[in-house]
Residue, then its C-alpha position, 0 to 999 in steps of 0.5 A: x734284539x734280532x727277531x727269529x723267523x717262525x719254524x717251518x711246520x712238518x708238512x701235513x698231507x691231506x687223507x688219500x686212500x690212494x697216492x697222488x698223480x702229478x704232472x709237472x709242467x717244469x720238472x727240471x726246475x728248482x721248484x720241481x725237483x724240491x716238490x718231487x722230494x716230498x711227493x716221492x718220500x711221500x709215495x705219490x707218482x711223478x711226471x716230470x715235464x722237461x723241455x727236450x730241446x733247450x740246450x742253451x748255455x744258460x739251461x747248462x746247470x739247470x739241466x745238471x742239476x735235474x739229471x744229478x737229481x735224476x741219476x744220483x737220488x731218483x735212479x738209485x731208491x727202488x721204491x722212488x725209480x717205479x713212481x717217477x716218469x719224464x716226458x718231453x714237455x714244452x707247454x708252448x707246444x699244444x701237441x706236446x701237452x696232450x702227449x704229456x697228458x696221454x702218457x701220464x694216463x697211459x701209464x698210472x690211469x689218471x692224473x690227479x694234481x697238474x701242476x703249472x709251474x713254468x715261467x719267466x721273468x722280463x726286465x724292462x719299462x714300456x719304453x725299452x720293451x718296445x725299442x726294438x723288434x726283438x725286444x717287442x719279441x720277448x713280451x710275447x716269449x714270456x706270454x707264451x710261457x706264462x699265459x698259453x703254455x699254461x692254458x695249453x697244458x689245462x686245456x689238455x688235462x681237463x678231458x681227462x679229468x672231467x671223466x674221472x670227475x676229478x683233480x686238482x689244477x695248482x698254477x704257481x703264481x707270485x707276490x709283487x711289492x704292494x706298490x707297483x713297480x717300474x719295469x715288472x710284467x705280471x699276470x694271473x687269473x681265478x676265473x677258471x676255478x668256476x668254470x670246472x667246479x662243475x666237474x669237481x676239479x679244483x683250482x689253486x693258485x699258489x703265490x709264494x714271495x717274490x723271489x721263488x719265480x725270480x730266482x728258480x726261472x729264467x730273467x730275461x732284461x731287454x736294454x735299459x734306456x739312460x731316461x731310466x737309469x737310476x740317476x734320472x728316475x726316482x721310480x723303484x726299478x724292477x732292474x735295480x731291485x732284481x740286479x741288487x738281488x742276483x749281486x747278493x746271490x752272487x756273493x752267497x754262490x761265490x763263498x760256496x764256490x758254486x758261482x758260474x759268473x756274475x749276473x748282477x745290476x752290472x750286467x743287466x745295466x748293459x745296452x744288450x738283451x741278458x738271459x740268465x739263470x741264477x746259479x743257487x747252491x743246494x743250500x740257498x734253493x732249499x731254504x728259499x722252497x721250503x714253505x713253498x714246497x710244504x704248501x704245494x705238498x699239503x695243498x695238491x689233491x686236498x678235497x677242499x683246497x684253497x681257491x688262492x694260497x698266499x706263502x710266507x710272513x712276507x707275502x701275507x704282509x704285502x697282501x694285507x698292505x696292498x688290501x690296506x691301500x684299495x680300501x683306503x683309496x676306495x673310501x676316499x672316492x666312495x661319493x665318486x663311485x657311487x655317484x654314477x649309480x643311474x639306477x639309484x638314481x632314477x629310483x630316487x627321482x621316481x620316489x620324490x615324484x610320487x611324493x609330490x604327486x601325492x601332496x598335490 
């Protein structure tokens, strides 16, 4: 008996009594633009971060696909067009952030919720991300994007946000398998919520499945060494997981004849550097965000928000198995680890002693 997947709650937005201000460190996303769907229907206010200067062959639908968004939904509801503004955002670049900032204050007075939601996927072992210089290179490309573009883009809303004393900062992260996997960068960090809780400003992280910030980014694969084809190497290869993934996403665009060409396992198989975006019909990146999208619109601006947010049956399941795993490794060294407790140590030692200085 097929097992039918738990309906999707209508969301429940948190109490305002006044809307909320978004900032959006990548509006033109899939994420972005699902998110602004809620948000505006909602009547929050919306900025759309948007890098100005990539016009890349691969960027081409994407960028359609935020100016159809634009153009054919945003532009023609009155009550949507006076709520929405976009900006020239590439959080890469510092200034860029702080004009971002300055112009969302500027124009509706505060900003309420920045959400981080800019990032990209790297394909490749140790080994072949450091092959060759350019390959070396993309490391550093994914943590300008993941890392700085992020630091960057807080750094500029928090002068603004301490002096209301207020906002809510949600960093759109993800979920790993709960076993590691061969050829998979990754990075997240928590310790920023207590750094500004002083201030009354929230920190969010959001970590839907996996395949949210695969498939709605950029997938950048660096050329695979034979010593990890699929023939020499047992490991589970992020190559072959994400090249299994982008072939069934293929085959769903080509029945929807929305395909622009392969970029399966194929092509990130080859001995070139592959940048591409996968090509999602509405239909596919609408049952993809949904519990993500809900989530990010119930979570931004609550009072009391969660400091981590785990989306999905799936991604609760992994937590719990990864969770499982560090907890039976620990019982197993516990003796370990507990054995070099030095100050234990000597406050046993100290206590026999007085022991046997009182029995003498």
């Amino acid at each position: 008996m097929t097992r039918m997947a738990p309906a999707i709650p209508n969301c429940k937005f948190p109490s305002h009594s006044d809307p909320r201000v978004w900032l959006l460190s990548s509006g033109a996303s899939p994420t972005g633009i699902a998110l602004s769907r809620q948000l505006l229907a909602h009547g929050d206010f919306i900025v759309f971060g948007v890098i100005p200067s990539d016009t890349s062959d691969s960027f081409a639908g994407r960028a359609a696909d935020f100016t159809a968004f634009w153009t054919g939904e945003v532009r023609v509801k009155e009550e949507w067009r006076t709520r929405a503004r976009i900006v020239g955002l590439d959080a890469r670049n510092m200034g860029q952030c702080q004009a971002a900032v300055a112009e969302v204050v500027a124009i509706f007075r505060r900003l309420d919720v920045l959400f981080c939601c800019s990032s990209q996927a790297i394909v490749g072992t140790v080994e072949e991300l450091s092959s060759t210089p350019r390959s070396t290179a993309l490391i550093r490309d994914q943590f300008e994007t993941n890392y700085f573009g992020h630091v960057n883009i807080i750094k500029a809303a928090l002068p603004s946000m301490r002096e209301k004393h207020s906002g809510h900062i949600i960093l759109l992260s993800g979920i790993t398998t709960p076993r590691s996997i061969v050829g998979r960068w990754i990075d997240s960090d928590q310790s920023l919520s207590y750094e500004v809780a002083p201030f009354n400003i929230k920190m969010t992280i959001v970590q839907p499945n996996l395949e949210i910030n695969i498939l709605t980014n950029q997938i950048t694969a660096a050329p695979q060494l034979p010593q990890y084809a699929q023939e020499n190497n047992p490991a589970p290869l992020f190559r072959e997981i994400i090249g299994g993934l982008l072939d069934r996403v293929d085959a769903i665009a080509t029945t929807n004849e929305s395909s622009n060409g392969h970029c399966g396992l194929g092509k990130f198989s080859s001995g070139e550097i592959i940048s591409v975006y996968p090509q999602l019909s509405e239909g596919t990146k609408s049952k993809l965000l949904a519990e993500t999208v809900n989530a990010l619109a119930a979570i931004g601006g609550h009072d009391n928000p969660p400091a981590r947010h785990i989306v999905g049956h799936e991604a609760v399941a992994s937590v719990k198995e990864k969770l499982k795993t560090v907890s039976e490794e620990l019982e197993d060294f516990v003796d370990v680890s507990c054995a070099v407790d030095l100050h234990r140590q000597v406050g046993d030692h100290q206590q026999e002693s007085g022991e046997e200085a009182q029995n003498l």
